[in-house]
SESE-836283 format. One record per atom (N, C-alpha, C): residue number from 1; atom name; x negated, y, z negated. Coordinates in steps of 0.001 Angstrom, whole numbers, always signed. Layout:
SESE-836283
site k NUM, a CA, X X, Y Y, Z Z
...
//
This chain:
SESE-836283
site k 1, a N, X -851, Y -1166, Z +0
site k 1, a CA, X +0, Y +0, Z +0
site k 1, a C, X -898, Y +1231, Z +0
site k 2, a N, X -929, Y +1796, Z +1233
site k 2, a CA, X -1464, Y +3237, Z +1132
site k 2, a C, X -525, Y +4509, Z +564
site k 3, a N, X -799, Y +5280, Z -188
site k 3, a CA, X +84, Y +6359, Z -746
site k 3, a C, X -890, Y +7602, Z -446
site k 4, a N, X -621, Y +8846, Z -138
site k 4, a CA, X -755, Y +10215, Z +430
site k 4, a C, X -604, Y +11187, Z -1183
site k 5, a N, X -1794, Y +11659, Z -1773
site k 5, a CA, X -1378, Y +12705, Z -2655
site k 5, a C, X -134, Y +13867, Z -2055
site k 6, a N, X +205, Y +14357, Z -3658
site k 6, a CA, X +1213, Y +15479, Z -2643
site k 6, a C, X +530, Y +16559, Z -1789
site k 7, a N, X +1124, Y +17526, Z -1626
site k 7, a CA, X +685, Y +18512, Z -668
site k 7, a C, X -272, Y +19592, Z -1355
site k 8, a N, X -1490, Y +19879, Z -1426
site k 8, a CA, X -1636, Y +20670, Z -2230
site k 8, a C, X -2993, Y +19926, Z -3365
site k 9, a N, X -2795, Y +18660, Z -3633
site k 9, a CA, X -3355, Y +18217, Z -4351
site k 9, a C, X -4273, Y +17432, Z -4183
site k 10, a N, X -5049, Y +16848, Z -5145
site k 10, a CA, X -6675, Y +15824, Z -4573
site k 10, a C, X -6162, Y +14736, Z -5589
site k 11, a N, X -7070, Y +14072, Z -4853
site k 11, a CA, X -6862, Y +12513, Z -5903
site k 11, a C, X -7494, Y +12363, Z -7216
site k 12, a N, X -8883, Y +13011, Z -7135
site k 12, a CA, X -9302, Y +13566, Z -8377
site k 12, a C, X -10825, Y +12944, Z -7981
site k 13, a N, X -12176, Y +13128, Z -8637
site k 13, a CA, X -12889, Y +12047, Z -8572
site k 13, a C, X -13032, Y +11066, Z -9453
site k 14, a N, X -12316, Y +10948, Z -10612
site k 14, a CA, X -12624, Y +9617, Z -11434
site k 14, a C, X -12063, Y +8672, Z -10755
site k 15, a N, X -11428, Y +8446, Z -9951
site k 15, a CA, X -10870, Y +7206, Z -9097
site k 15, a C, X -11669, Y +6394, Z -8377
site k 16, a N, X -11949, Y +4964, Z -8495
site k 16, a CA, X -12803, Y +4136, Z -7369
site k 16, a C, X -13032, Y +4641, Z -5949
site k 17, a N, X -13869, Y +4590, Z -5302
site k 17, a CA, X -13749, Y +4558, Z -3752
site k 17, a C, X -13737, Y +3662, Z -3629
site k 18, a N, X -12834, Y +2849, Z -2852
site k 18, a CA, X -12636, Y +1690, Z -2196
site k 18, a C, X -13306, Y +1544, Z -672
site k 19, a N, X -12846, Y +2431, Z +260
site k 19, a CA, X -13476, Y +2724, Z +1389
site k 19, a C, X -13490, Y +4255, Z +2064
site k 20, a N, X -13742, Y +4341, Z +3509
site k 20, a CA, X -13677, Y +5828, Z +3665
site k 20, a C, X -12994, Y +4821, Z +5486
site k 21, a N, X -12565, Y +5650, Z +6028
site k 21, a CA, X -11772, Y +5956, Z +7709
site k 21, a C, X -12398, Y +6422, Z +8435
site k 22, a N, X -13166, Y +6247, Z +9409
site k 22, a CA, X -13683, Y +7960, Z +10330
site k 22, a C, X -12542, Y +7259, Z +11585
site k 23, a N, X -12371, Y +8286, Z +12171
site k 23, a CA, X -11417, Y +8144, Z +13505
site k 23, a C, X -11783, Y +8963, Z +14434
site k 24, a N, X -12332, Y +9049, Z +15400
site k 24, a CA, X -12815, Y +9536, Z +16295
site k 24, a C, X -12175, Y +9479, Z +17517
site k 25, a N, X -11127, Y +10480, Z +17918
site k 25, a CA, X -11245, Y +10463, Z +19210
site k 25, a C, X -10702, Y +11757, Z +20746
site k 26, a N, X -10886, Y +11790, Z +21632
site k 26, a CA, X -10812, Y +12860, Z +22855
site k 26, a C, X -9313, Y +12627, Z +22872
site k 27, a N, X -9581, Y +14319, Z +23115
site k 27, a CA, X -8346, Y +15488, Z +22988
site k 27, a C, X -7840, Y +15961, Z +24258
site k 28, a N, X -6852, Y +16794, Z +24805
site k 28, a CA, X -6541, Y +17431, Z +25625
site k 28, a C, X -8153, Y +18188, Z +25560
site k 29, a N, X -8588, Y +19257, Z +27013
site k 29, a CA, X -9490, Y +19891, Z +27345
site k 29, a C, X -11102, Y +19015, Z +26983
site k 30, a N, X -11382, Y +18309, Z +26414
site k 30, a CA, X -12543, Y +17412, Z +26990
site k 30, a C, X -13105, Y +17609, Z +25392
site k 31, a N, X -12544, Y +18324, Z +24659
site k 31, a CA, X -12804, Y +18400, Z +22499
site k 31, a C, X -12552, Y +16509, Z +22236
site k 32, a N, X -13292, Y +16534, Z +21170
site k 32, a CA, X -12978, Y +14946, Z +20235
site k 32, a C, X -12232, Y +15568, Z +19425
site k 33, a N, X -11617, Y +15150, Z +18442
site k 33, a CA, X -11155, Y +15219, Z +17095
site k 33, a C, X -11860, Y +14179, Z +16327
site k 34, a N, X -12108, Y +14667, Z +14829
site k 34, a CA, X -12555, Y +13431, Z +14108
site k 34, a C, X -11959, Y +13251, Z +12871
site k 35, a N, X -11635, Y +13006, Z +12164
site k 35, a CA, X -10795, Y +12799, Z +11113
site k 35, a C, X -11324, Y +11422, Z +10143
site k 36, a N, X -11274, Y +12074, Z +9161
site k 36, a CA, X -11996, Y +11273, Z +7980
site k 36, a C, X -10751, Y +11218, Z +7192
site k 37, a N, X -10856, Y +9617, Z +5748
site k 37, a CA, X -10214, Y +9521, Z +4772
site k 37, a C, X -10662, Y +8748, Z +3892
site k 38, a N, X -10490, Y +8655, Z +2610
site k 38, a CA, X -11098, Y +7707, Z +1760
site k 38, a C, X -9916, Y +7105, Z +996
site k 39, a N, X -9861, Y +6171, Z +925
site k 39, a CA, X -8979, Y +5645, Z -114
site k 39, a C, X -9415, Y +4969, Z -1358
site k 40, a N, X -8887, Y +5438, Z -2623
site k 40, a CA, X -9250, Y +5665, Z -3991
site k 40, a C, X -8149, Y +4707, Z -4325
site k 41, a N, X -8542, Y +3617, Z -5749
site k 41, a CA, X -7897, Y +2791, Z -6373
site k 41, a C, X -7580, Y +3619, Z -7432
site k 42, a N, X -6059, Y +3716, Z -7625
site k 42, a CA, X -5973, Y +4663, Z -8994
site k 42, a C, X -5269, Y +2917, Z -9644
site k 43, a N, X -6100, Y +3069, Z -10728
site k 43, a CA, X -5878, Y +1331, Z -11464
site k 43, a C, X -4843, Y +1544, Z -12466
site k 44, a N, X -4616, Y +2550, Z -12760
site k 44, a CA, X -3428, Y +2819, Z -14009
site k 44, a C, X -2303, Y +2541, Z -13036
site k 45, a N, X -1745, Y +3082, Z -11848
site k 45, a CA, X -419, Y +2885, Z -11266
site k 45, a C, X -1219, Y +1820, Z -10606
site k 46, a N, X -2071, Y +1334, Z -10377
site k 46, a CA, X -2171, Y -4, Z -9343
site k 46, a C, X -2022, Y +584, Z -7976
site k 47, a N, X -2270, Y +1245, Z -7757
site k 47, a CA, X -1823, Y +1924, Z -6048
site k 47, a C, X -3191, Y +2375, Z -5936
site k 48, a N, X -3275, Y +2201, Z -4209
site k 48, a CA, X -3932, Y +3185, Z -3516
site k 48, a C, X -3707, Y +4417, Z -3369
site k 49, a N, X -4741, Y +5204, Z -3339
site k 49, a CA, X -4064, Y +7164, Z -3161
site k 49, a C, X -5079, Y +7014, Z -1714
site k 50, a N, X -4417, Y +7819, Z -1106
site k 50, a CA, X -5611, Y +8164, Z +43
site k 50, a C, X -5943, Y +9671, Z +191
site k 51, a N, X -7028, Y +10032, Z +303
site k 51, a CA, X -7623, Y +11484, Z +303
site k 51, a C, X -8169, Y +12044, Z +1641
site k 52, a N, X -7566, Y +13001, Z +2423
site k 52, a CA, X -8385, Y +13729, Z +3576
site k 52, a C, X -9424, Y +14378, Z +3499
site k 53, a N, X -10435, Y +13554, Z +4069
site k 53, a CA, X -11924, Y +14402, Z +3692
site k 53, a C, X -12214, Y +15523, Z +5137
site k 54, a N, X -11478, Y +14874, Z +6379
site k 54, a CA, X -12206, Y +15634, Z +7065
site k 54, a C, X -11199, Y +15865, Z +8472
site k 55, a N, X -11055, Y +17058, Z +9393
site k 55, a CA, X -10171, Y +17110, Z +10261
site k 55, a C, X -10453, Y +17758, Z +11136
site k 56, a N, X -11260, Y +17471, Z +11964
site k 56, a CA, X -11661, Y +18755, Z +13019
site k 56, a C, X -11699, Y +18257, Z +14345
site k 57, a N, X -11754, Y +19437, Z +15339
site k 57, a CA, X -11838, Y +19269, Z +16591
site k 57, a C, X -13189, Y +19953, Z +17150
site k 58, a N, X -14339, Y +19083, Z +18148
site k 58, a CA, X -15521, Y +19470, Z +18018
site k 58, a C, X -15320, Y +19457, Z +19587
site k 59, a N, X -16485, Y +19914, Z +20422
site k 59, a CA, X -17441, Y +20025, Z +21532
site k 59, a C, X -18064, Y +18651, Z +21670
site k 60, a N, X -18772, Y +18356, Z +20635
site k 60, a CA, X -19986, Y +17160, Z +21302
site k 60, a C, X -19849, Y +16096, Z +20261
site k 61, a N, X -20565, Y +15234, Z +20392
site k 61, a CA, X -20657, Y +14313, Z +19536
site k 61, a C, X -21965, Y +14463, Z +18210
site k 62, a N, X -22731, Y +15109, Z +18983
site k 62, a CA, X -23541, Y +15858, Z +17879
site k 62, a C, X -22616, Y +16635, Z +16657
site k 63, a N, X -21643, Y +17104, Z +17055
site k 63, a CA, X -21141, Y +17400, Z +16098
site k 63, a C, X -20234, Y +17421, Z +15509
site k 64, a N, X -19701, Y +15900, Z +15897
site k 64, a CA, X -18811, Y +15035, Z +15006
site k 64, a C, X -19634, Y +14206, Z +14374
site k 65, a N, X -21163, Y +14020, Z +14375
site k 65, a CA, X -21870, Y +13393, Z +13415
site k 65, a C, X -21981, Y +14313, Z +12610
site k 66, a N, X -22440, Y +15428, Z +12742
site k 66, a CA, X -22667, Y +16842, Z +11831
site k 66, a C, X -21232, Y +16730, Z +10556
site k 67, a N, X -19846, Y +16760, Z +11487
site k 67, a CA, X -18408, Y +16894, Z +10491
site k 67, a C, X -18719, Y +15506, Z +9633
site k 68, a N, X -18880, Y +14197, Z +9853
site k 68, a CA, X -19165, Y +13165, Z +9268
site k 68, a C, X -20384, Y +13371, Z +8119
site k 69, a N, X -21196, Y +13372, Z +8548
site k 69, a CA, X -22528, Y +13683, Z +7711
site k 69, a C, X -21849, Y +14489, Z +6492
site k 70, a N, X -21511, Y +16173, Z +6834
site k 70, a CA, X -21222, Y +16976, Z +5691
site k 70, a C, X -20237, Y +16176, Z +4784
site k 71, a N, X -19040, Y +15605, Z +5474
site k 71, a CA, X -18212, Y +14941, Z +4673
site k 71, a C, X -18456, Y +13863, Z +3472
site k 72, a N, X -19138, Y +12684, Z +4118
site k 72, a CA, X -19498, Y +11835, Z +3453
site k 72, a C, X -21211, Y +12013, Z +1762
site k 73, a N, X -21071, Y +13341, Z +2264
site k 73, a CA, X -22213, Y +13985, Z +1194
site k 73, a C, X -21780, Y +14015, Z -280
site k 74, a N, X -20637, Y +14712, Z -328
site k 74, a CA, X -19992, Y +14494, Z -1876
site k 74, a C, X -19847, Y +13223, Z -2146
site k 75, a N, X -19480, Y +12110, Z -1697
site k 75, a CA, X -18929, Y +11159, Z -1872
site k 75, a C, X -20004, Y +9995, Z -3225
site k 76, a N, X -21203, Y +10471, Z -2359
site k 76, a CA, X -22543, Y +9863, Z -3252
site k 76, a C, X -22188, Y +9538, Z -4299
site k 77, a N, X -21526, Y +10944, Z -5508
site k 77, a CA, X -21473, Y +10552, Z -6850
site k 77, a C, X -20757, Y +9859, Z -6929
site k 78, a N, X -19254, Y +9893, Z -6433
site k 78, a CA, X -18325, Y +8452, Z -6642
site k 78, a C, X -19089, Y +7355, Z -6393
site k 79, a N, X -19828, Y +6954, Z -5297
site k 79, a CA, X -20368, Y +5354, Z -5735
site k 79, a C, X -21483, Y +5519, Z -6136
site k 80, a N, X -21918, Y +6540, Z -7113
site k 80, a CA, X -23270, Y +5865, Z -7990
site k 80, a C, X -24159, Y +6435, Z -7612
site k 81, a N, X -24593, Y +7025, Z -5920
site k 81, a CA, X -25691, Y +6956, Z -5432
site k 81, a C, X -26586, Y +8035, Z -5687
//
């Protein structure tokens, strides 16, 4: 079961990372979009929360590694690293 915080809100970071999403793909006019998500075990309700890390529309692929890269940077402290 995937669940969506409300509008407005974060999942928090004390929550597990379970995994992260990247989705990558070409747009009208010759742009990618890339879109990131992580989904967090909140263990008290037993549910998945899922969190939007990332949403953009780029030029190159250089810099949908760039949107990826910045994204996945915070993430470190949730698993430890």
């Amino acid at each position: 079961m995937l669940l969506d915080t409300a509008a407005g809100q974060t999942a928090g970071t004390s929550l597990p990372l379970q995994f992260v999403s990247i989705e990558i793909m070409p747009v009208v006019g010759g742009k990618l979009s890339v879109a990131m998500r992580a989904t967090l075990l909140d263990e008290d309700a037993l549910e998945f929360v899922g969190e939007d890390l990332a949403h953009e529309r780029v030029d190159t692929i250089d810099q949908v590694i760039a949107v990826i890269r910045d994204s996945i940077a915070p993430l470190a402290a949730l698993v430890g690293a």
